[in-house]
C-alpha positions as CSV (number, residue, x, y, z in Angstrom):
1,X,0.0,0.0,0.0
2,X,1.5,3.6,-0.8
3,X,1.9,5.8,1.9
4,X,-0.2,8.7,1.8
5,X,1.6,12.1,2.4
6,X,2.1,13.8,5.2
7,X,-1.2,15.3,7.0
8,X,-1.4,19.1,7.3
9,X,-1.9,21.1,10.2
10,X,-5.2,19.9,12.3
11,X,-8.4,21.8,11.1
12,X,-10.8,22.4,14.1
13,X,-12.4,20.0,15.7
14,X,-15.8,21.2,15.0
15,X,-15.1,20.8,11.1
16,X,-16.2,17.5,10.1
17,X,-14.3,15.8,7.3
18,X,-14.9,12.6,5.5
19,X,-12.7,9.6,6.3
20,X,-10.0,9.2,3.3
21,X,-8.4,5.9,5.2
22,X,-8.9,3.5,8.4
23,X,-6.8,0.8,9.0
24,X,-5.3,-1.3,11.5
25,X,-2.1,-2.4,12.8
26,X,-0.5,-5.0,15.5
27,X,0.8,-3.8,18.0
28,X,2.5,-6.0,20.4
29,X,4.1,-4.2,23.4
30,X,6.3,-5.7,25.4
31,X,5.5,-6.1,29.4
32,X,9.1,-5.4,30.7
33,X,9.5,-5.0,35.0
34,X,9.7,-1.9,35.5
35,X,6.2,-1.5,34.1
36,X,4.5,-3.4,36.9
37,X,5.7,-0.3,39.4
38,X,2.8,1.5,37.5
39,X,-0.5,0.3,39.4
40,X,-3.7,1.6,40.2
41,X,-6.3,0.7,42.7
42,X,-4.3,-2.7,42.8
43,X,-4.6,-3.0,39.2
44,X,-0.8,-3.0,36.9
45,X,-2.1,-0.3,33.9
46,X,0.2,0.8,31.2
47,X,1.1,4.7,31.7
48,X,-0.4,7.4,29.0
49,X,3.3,8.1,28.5
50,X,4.0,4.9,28.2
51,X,0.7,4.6,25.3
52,X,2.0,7.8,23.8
53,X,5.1,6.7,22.4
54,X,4.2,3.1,21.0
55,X,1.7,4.8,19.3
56,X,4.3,6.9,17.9
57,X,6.3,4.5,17.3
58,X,4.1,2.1,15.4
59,X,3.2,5.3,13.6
60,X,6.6,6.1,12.3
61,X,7.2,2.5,11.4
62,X,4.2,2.4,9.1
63,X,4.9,6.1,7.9
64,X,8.2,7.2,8.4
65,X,7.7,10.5,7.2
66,X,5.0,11.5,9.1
67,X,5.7,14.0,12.1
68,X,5.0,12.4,15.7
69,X,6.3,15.2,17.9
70,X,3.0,17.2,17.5
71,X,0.0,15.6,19.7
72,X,-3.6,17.1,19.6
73,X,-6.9,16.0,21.5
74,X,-5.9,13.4,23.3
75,X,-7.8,11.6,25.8
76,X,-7.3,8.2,27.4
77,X,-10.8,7.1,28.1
78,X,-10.1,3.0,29.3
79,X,-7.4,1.9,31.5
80,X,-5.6,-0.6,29.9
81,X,-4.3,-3.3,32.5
82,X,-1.7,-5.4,32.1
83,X,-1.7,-9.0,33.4
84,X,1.3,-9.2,36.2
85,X,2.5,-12.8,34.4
86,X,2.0,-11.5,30.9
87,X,5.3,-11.0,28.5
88,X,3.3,-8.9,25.7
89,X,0.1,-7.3,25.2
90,X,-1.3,-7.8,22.3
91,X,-3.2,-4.6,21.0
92,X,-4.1,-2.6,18.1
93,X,-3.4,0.4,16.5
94,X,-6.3,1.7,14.2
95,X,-5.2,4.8,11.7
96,X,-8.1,7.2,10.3
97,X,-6.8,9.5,8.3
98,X,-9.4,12.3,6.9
99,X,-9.6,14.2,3.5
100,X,-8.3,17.2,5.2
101,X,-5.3,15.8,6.4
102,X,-6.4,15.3,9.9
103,X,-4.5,11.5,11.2
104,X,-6.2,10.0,14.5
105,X,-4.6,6.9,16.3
106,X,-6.1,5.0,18.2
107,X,-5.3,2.1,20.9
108,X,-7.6,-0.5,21.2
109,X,-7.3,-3.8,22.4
110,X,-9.8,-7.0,22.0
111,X,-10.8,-9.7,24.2
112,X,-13.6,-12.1,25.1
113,X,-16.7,-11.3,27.2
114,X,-16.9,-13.6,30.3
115,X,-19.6,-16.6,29.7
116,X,-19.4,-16.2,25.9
117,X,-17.0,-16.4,22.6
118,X,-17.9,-13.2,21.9
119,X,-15.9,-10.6,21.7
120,X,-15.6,-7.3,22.2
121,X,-13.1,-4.0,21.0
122,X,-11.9,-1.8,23.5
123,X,-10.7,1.9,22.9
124,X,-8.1,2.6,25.6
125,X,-6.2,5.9,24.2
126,X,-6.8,8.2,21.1
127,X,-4.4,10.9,19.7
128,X,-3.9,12.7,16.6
129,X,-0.6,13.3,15.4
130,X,-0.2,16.5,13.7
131,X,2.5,18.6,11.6
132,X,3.7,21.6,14.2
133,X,2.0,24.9,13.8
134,X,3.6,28.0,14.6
135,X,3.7,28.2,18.7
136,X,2.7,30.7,20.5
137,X,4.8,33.0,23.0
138,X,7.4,31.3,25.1
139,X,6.6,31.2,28.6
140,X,8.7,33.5,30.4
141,X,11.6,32.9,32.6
142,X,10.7,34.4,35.7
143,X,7.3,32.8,35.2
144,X,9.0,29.7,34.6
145,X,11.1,29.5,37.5
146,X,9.3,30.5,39.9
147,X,6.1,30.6,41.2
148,X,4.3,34.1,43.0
149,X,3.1,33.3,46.8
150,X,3.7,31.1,49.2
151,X,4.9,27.6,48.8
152,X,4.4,24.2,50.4
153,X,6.9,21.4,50.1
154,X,5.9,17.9,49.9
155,X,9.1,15.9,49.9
156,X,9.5,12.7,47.0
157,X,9.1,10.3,49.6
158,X,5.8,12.0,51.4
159,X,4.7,12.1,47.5
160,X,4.9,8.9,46.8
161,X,4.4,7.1,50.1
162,X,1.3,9.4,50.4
163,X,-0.2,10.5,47.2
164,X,0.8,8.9,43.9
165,X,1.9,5.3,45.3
166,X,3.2,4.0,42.5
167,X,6.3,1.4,42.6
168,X,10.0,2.5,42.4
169,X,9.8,2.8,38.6
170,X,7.6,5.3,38.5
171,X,9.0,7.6,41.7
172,X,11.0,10.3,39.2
173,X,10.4,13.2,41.2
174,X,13.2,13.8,42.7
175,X,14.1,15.7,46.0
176,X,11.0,18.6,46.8
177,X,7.9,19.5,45.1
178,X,6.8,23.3,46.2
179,X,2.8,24.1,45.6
180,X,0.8,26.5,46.2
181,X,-2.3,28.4,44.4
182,X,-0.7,29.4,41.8
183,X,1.2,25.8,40.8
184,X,3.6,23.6,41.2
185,X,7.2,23.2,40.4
186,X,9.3,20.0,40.7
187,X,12.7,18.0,39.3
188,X,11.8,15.2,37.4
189,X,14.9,12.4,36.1
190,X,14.2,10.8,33.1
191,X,14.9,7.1,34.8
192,X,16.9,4.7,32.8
193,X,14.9,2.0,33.0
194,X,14.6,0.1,29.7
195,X,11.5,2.4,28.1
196,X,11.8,3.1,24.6
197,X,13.0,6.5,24.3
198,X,12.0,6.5,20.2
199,X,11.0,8.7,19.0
200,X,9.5,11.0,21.9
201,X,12.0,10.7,24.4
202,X,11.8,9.8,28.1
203,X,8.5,9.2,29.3
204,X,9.4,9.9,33.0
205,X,9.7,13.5,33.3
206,X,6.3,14.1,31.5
207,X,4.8,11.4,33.8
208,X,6.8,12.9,37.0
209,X,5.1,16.3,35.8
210,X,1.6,14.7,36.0
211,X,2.3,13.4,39.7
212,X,2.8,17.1,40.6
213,X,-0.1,18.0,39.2
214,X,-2.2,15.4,41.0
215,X,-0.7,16.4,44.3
216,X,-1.7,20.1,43.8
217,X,-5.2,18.9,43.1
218,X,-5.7,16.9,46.4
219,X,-3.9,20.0,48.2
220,X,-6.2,22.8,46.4
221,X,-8.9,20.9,45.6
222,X,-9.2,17.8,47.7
223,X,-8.9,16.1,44.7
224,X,-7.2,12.7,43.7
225,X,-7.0,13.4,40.4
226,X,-5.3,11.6,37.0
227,X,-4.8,12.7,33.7
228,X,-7.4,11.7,31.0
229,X,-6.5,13.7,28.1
230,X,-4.7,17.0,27.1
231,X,-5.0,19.6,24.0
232,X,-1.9,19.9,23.1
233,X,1.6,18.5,23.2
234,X,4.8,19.4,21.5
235,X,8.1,17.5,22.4
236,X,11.0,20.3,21.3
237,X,13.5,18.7,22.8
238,X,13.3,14.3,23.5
239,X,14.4,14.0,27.3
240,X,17.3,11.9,27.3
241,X,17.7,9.0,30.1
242,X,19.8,9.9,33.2
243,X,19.2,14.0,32.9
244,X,16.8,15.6,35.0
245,X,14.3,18.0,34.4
246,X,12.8,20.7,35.9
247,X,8.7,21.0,35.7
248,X,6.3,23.8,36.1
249,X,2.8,23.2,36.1
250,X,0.6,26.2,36.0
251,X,-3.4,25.7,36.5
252,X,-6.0,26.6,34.2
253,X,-9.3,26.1,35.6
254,X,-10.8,23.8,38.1
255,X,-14.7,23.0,37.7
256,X,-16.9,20.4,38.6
257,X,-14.5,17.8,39.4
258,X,-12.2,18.4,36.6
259,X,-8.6,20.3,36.9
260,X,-6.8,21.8,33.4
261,X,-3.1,22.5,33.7
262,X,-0.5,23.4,31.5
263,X,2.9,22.1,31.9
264,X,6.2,22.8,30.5
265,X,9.5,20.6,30.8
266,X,13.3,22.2,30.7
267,X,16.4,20.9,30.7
268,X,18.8,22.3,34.0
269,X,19.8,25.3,31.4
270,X,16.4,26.1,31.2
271,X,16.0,25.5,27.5
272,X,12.2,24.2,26.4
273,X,11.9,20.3,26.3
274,X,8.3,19.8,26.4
275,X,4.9,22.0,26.6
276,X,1.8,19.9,27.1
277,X,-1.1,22.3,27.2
278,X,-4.7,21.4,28.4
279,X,-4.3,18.9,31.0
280,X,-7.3,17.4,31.9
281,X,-7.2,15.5,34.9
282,X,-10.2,13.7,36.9
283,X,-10.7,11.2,40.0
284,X,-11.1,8.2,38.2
285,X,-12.3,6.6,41.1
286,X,-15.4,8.2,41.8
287,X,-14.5,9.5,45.2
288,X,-13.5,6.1,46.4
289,X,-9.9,7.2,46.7
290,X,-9.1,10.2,49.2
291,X,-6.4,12.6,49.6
292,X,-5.0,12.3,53.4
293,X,-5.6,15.0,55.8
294,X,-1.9,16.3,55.9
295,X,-1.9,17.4,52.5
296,X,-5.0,19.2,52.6
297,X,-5.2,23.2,52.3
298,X,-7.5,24.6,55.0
299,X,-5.5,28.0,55.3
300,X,-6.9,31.2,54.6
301,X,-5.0,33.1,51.9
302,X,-1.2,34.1,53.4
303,X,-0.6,37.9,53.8
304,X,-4.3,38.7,53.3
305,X,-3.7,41.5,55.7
306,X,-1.0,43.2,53.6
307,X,-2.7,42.4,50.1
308,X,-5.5,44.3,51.3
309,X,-3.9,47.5,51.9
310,X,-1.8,47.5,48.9
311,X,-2.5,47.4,45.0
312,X,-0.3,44.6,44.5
313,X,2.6,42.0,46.2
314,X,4.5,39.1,45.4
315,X,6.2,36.7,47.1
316,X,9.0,34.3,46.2
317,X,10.7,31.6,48.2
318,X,14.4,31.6,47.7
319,X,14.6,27.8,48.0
320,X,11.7,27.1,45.6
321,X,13.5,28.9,42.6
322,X,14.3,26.4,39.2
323,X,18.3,26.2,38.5
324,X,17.9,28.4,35.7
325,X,16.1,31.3,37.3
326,X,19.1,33.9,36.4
327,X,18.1,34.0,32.6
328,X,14.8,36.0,33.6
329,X,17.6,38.9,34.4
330,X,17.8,41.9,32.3
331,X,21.5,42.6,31.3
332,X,21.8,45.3,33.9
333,X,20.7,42.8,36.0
334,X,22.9,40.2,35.1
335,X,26.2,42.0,35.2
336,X,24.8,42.8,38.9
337,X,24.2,39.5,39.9
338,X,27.3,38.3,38.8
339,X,29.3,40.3,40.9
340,X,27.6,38.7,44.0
341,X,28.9,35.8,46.6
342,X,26.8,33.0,46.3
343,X,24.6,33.2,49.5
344,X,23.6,37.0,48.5
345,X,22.7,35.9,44.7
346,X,19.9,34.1,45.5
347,X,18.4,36.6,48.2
348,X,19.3,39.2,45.1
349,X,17.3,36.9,42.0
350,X,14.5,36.4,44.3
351,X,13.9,40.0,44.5
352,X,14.2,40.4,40.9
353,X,11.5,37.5,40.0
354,X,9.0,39.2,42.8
355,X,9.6,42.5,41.4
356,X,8.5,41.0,37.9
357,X,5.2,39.1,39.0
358,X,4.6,42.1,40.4
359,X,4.9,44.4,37.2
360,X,2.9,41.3,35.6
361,X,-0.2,41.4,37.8
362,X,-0.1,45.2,37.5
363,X,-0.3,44.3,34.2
364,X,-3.6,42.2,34.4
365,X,-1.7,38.8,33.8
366,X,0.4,39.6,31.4
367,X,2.3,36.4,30.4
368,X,3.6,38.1,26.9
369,X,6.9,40.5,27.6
370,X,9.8,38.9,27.9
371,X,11.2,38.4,31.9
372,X,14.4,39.9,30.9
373,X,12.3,43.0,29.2
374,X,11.3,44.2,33.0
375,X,14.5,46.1,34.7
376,X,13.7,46.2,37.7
377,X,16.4,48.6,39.3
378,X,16.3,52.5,39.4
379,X,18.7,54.5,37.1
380,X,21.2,54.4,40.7
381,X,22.0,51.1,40.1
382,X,20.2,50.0,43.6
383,X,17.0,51.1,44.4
384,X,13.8,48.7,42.9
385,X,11.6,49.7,40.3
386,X,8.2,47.9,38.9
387,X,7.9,49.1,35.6
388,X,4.2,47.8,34.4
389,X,4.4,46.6,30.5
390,X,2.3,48.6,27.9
391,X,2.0,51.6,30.8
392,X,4.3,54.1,31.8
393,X,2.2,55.4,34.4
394,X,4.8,55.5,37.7
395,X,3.8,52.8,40.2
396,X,5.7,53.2,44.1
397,X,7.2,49.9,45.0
398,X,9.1,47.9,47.7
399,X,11.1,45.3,47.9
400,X,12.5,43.3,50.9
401,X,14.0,39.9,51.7
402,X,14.7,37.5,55.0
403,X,16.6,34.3,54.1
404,X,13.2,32.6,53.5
405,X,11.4,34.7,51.4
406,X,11.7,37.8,49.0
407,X,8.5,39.8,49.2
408,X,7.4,43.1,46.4
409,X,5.0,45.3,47.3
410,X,3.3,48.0,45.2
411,X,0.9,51.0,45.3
412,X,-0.2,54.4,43.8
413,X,1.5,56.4,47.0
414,X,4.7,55.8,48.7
415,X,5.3,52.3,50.3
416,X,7.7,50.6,52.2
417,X,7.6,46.4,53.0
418,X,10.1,44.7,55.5
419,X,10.4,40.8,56.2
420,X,12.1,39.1,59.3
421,X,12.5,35.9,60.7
422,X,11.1,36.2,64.4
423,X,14.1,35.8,66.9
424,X,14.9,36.7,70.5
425,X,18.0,38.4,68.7
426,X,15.9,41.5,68.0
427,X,15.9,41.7,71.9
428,X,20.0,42.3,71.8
429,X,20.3,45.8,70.4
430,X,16.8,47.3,71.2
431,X,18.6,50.1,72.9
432,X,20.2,51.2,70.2
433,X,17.0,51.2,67.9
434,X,14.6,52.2,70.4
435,X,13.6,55.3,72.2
436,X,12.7,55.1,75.9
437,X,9.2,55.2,75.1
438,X,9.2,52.2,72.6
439,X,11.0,50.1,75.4
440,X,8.3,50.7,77.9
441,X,6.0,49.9,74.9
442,X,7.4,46.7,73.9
443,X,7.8,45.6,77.7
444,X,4.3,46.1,78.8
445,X,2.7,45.0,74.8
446,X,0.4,41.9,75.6
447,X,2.1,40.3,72.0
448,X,5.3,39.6,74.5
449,X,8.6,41.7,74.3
450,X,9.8,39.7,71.4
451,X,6.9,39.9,69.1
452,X,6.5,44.1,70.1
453,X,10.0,44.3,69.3
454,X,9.8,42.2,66.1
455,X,7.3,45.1,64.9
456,X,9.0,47.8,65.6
457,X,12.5,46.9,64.1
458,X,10.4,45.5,61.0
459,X,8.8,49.6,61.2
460,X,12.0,51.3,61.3
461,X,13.4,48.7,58.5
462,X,10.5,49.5,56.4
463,X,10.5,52.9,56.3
464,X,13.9,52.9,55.6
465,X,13.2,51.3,52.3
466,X,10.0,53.6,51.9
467,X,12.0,56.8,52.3
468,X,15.5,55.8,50.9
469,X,17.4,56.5,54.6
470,X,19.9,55.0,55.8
471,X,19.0,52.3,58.6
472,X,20.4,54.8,61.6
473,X,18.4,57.6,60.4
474,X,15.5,55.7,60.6
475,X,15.9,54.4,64.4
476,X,16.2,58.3,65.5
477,X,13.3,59.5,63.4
478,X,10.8,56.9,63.4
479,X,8.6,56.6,66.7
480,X,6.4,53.6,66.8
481,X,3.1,54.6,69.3
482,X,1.3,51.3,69.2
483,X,1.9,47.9,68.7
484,X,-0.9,45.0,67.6
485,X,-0.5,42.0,65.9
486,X,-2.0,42.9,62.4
487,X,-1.6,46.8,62.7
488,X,1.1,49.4,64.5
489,X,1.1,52.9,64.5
490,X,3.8,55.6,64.3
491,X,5.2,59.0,63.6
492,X,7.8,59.9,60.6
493,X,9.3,63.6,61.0
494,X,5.7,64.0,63.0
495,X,3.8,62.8,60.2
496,X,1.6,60.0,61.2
497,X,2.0,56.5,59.7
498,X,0.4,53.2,59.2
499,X,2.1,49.8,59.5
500,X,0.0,46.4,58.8
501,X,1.6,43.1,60.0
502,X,1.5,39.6,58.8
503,X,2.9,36.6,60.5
504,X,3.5,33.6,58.1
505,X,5.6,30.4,59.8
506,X,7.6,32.3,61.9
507,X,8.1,35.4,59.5
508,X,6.9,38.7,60.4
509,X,5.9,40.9,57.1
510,X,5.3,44.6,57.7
511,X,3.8,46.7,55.1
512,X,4.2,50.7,55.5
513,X,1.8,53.3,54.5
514,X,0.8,57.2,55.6
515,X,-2.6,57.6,57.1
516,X,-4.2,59.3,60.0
517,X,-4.7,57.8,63.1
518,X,-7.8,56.8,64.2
């Protein structure tokens, strides 16, 4: 039979097009070990990435010129299980190719209905393969490598003891996963285990990627949720065996039971490996399965004090950064951060990437400009800026660091953020930073003397920032008045202040502002 040529870009799905061709091909795949690590409600199933490539395989085999690294509308409607003492399975791959070009593959598999001879056709995975279009922007860098708000850390071993307990085969994540609202970031090794890795690559990093996913659904969502289907995927790059990969999963939507994701794949260089767009993952269990209670979000939002009395902040964690976070730096930027020991880099790029998602969400989302188009430092080569793409109107911004987190704060008046880790070592030099009547303050403040002095060192730090003074001009002009736990007052060259506190896991935020008192 001649080969017919190679299909065109996809038309829409909701343009119907007769079928040109449908045939169907053996396809015997071969049950090695490893494969039996990959079970499911005590079932052995074989993986989507795992269906995937033999389906691109037998593809190429049958049409070597056709393209395979383009994937569209995928879904993988039936599990298909494997029998634990089975060498093969013995399946099917059934080709439809359309007048306009458009190629679906299918995975099906037949056997016998209990109590009968006959039998029946399963349909376990369909897929078209497609020529590339053009792609769309690049994700940025800074959006890539890090992700805006507080994060939680599930450990490998919690993750798979706990959440996806799959055998060691299939435990690729490797060291910590951070979530938190806004996503998930992870390192994923591309296992070498005796998976074909013809002609998409590795399957473990894009599988590793989907584990992350499923444990920010049961976090967020209380979800135990699988993939069963996606838009889009594009392999750029194959994953080679033995590298690992860095994963960043960003959600889309989550509605009636179902959770949409896209995910992207680098190398340690930060160069693009994979983009799988439209995730669609469900519990395929019907609520039978659980997530356990640890996991579980039942916070309110963190910082919801200082979010309210501000336009906009960010937060990034220094230790939740990808390898490659220094290629979201402008130039200026770079040549900075280069100069820098190592311990001060980090505190330095984390500042940079807050200072970005901050200009973003003044921005309303914008995912477009390139991360290393946002300079983020003042014409003196040290004080922060928060230039907003497609707005020059001026924006006042923040920016402060502990050795925990990098915080950015912005607003349409002056503004001044400071973040410390809370320690009895504040207690050490209060003479030197206080007045007489913030001691008596702090001593008698119903917070305890180390929490009342937390506040008003964070104070004077903050408006330090706010007003561009050094830090021993601010102890002798600043006097704090009143301490709380979410709110402080004070005086500034006897101009009244405001100062609203957060306290997030043993960090004290403090977000400055003028205002009456009340």
């Amino acid at each position: 039979m001649k080969n017919p040529a190679v299909p065109a870009p996809l038309p829409s799905p909701a343009t119907p097009s007769p079928v040109k061709e449908r045939i169907r091909l053996p396809l015997t795949i071969p049950v090695r070990p490893y494969l039996r690590d990959h079970h499911l409600f005590g079932k052995i199933v074989l993986p989507a990435v795992e269906i995937l490539q033999h389906l691109a395989g037998s593809l190429q085999a049958y049409r070597p010129e056709t393209p395979v690294r383009c994937m569209r509308r995928a879904s993988f409607d039936r599990f298909l299980g494997i029998d634990g003492h089975a060498a093969v399975i013995d399946a099917w791959q059934e080709l439809e190719t359309c007048e306009n070009g458009r190629l679906t593959s299918r995975l099906m598999s037949t056997d016998v209905i209990p109590g009968g001879a006959i039998k029946r056709t399963k349909v376990h995975a369909v897929v078209d393969f497609a020529v590339p279009g053009e792609s769309g922007p690049a994700l940025p860098m800074d959006l890539a490598a890090a992700l805006d708000g507080m994060a939680f850390g599930i450990t490998a071993q919690a993750l798979y003891r706990d959440l996806v307990p799959f055998g060691p085969a299939f435990q690729n994540v490797t060291d910590t996963i951070f979530l938190n609202e806004n996503g998930a970031l992870c390192h994923v090794i591309a296992a070498k285990h005796p998976a074909s890795v013809e002609p998409l690559g590795s399957p473990f990093p894009m599988d590793g990627a989907l584990h992350a996913a499923c444990a920010w659904g049961q976090r967020f969502h209380h979800l135990v949720a699988f993939p069963v289907g996606f838009d889009e995927r594009r392999v750029v790059h194959p994953t080679v065996p033995g590298e690992l990969y860095h994963g960043t999963i960003l959600p889309l939507s989550a509605k009636g039971g179902v959770l949409r994701f896209d995910i992207w794949i680098f190398n340690g260089e930060g160069d693009l490996c994979e983009e799988i767009s439209g995730v669609t993952m469900k519990d395929v269990s019907r609520g039978r399965v659980k997530p356990p209670d640890w996991v579980l979000s039942k916070e309110a939002i963190p910082l919801a004090n200082i979010r309210e009395h501000c336009r906009a902040a960010s937060i990034i964690e220094l230790n939740a950064m990808a390898p490659f976070a220094a290629r979201a730096l402008s130039p200026h930027e770079q040549e900075r951060f280069e100069r820098m020991g190592k311990v001060r880099r980090k505190s330095y790029l984390a500042g940079r990437l807050a200072l970005k998602h901050l200009a973003r969400k003044l921005a309303h989302g914008d995912r477009v400009t390139p991360a290393a188009a946002i300079h983020t430092i003042m014409p003196d080569g040290t004080q922060p800026c928060c230039p907003v793409p497609g707005n020059d109107s001026p924006v006042f911004c923040s920016l402060s660091h502990d050795r925990r987190y990098a915080i950015a704060v912005a607003d349409d008046e002056a503004i001044g953020v400071d973040v410390e880790q809370i320690s009895a070592r504040v207690l050490k030099a209060r003479r030197v930073y206080m007045g007489k009547e913030e001691l008596a303050l702090t001593a008698a403040s119903s917070l305890g003397e180390i929490e009342a002095s937390m506040r008003v060192w964070s104070i004077k730090e903050g408006i330090a920032k706010m007003m561009d003074r050094p830090l021993a001009a601010s102890w002798a002009s600043v006097q704090v008045q009143a301490t709380g736990r979410f709110e402080s007052r004070l005086i500034v060259d006897r101009v009244p202040y405001r100062a609203f506190h957060d306290t997030v896991d043993g960090h004290l935020f403090t977000l400055l502002k003028k205002g009456k008192e009340e």
